[in-house]
NUTIDO-200650 format. One record per residue (C-alpha): residue in three letters; x, y, z. Coordinates in Angstrom, 1 decimal, padded with zeros to 4 digits. Layout:
<rs>
+-----+--------+--------+--------+
| res |      X |      Y |      Z |
+-----+--------+--------+--------+
| Ala |      X |      Y |      Z |
...
+-----+--------+--------+--------+
</rs>
This chain:
<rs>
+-----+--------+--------+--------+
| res |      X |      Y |      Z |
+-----+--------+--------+--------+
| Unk |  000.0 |  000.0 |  000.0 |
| Unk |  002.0 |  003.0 | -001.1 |
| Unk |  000.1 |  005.5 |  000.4 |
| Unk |  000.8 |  004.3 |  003.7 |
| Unk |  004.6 |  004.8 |  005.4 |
| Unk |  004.6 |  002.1 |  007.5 |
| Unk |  007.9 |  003.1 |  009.4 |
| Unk |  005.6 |  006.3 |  010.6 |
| Unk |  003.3 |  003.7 |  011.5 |
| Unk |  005.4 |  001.4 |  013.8 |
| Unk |  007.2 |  005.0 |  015.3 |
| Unk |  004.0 |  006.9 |  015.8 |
| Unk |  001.1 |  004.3 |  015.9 |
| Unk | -000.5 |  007.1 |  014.2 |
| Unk | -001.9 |  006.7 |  010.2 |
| Unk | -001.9 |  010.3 |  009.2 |
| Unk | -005.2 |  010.6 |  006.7 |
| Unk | -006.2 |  013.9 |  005.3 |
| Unk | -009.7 |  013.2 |  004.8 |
| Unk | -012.7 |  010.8 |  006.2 |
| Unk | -011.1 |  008.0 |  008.5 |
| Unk | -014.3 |  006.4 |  007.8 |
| Unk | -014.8 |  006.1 |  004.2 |
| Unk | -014.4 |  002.9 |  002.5 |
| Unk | -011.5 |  003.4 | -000.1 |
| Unk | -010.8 |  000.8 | -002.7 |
| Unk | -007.0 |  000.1 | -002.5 |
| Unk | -005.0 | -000.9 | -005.2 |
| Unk | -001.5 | -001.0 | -005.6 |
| Unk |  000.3 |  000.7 | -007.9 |
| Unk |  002.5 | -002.2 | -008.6 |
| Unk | -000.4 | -004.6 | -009.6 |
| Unk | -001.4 | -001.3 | -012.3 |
| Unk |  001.9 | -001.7 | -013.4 |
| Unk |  001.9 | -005.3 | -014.3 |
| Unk | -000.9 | -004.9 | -016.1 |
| Unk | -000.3 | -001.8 | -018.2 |
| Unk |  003.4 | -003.6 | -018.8 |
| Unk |  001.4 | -006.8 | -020.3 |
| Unk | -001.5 | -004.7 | -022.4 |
| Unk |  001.4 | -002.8 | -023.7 |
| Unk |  003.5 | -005.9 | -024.5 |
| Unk |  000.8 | -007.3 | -026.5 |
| Unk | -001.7 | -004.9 | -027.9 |
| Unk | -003.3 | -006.8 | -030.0 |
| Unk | -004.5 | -009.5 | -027.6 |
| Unk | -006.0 | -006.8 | -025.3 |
| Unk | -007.5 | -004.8 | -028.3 |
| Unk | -010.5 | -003.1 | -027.1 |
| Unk | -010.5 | -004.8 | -024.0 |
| Unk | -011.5 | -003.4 | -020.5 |
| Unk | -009.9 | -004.6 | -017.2 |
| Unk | -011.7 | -003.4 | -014.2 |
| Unk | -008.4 | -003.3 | -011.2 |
| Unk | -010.0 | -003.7 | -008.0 |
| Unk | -009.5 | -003.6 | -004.3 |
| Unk | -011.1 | -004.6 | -000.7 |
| Unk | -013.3 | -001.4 |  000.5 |
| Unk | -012.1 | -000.6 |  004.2 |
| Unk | -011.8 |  002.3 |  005.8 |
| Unk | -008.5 |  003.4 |  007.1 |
| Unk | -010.1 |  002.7 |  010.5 |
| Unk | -010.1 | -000.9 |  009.5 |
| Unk | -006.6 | -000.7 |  008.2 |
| Unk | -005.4 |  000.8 |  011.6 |
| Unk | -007.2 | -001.9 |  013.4 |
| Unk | -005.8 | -004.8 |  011.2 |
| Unk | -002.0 | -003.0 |  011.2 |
| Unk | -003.3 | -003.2 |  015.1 |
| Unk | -003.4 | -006.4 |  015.5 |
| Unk | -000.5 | -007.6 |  013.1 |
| Unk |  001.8 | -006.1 |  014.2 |
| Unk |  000.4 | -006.4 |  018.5 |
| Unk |  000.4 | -002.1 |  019.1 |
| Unk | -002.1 |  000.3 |  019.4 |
| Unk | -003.1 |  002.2 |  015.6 |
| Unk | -004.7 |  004.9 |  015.3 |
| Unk | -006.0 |  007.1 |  012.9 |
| Unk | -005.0 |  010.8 |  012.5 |
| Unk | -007.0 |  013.3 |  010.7 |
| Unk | -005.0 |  016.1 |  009.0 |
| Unk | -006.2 |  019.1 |  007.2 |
| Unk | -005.5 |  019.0 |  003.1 |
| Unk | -003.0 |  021.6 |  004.1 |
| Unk | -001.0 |  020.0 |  007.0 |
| Unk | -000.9 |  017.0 |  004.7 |
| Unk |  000.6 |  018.2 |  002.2 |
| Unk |  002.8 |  020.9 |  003.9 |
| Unk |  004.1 |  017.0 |  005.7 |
| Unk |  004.6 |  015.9 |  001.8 |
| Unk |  006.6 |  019.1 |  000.9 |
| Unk |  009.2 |  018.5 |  003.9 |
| Unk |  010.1 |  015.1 |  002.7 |
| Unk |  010.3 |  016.7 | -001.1 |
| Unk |  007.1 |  014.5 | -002.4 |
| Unk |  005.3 |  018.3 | -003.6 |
| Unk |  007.5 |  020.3 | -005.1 |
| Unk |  005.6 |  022.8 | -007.3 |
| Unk |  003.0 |  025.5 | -006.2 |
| Unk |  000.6 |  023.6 | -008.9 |
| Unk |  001.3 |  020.3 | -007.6 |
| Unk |  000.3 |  021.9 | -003.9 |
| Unk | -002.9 |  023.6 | -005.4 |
| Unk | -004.4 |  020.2 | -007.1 |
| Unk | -003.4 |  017.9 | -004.2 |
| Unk | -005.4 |  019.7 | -002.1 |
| Unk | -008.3 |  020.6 | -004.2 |
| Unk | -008.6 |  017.1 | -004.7 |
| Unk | -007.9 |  015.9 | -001.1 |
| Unk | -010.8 |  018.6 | -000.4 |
| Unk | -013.0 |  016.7 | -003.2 |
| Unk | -012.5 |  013.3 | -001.9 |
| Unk | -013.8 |  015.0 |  001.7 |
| Unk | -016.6 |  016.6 |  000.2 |
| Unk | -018.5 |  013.6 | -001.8 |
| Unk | -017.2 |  010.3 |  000.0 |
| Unk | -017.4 |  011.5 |  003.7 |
| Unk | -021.3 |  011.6 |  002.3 |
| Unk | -021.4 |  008.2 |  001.3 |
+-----+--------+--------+--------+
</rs>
């Protein structure tokens, strides 16, 4: 899960989340997307107008914390930032590094908020 640093994890026992901590969110992998764009690209023609659908297990990060929880025998907790804090905490370690990279990550950190918290 490569939105998770699980060093900060095991140090803090925190996951730091800047939007709903209860909102299922379907995770996938980045290196499973990978392996599939690497085969479609491979061999076009055997994917030709085909559709792959990559999917996840809903859970909330609540239920993430509680199973990293329990895995790993310490306490997990969720931490709920503001779009701002969390990405002024992904500037420091250099992962923002353009005033338009800053404006879209929050804007869509604030759209996630706004129409998943609802659902």
């Amino acid at each position: 899960m490569q939105n998770l640093s699980f060093d900060t994890i095991m140090t803090t026992g925190k996951i730091l989340t800047p939007f709903s901590t209860s909102v299922a969110h379907g995770f996938v992998d980045l290196t499973d997307v990978a392996i599939v764009a690497r085969k479609v690209i491979l061999d076009p023609q055997t994917h030709n107008l085909a559709q792959y659908e990559l999917v996840g297990q809903n859970v909330t990060y609540e239920e993430v914390a509680r199973i990293i929880g329990r895995l790993s025998r310490r306490d997990v907790s969720c931490e709920l930032l503001s779009p701002t804090e969390f990405v002024g905490q992904l500037q420091a370690i250099g992962e923002v590094q353009s005033e338009f990279a800053e404006d879209s990550l929050i804007r869509m950190l604030v759209y996630y908020d706004r129409w998943y918290a609802s659902l």
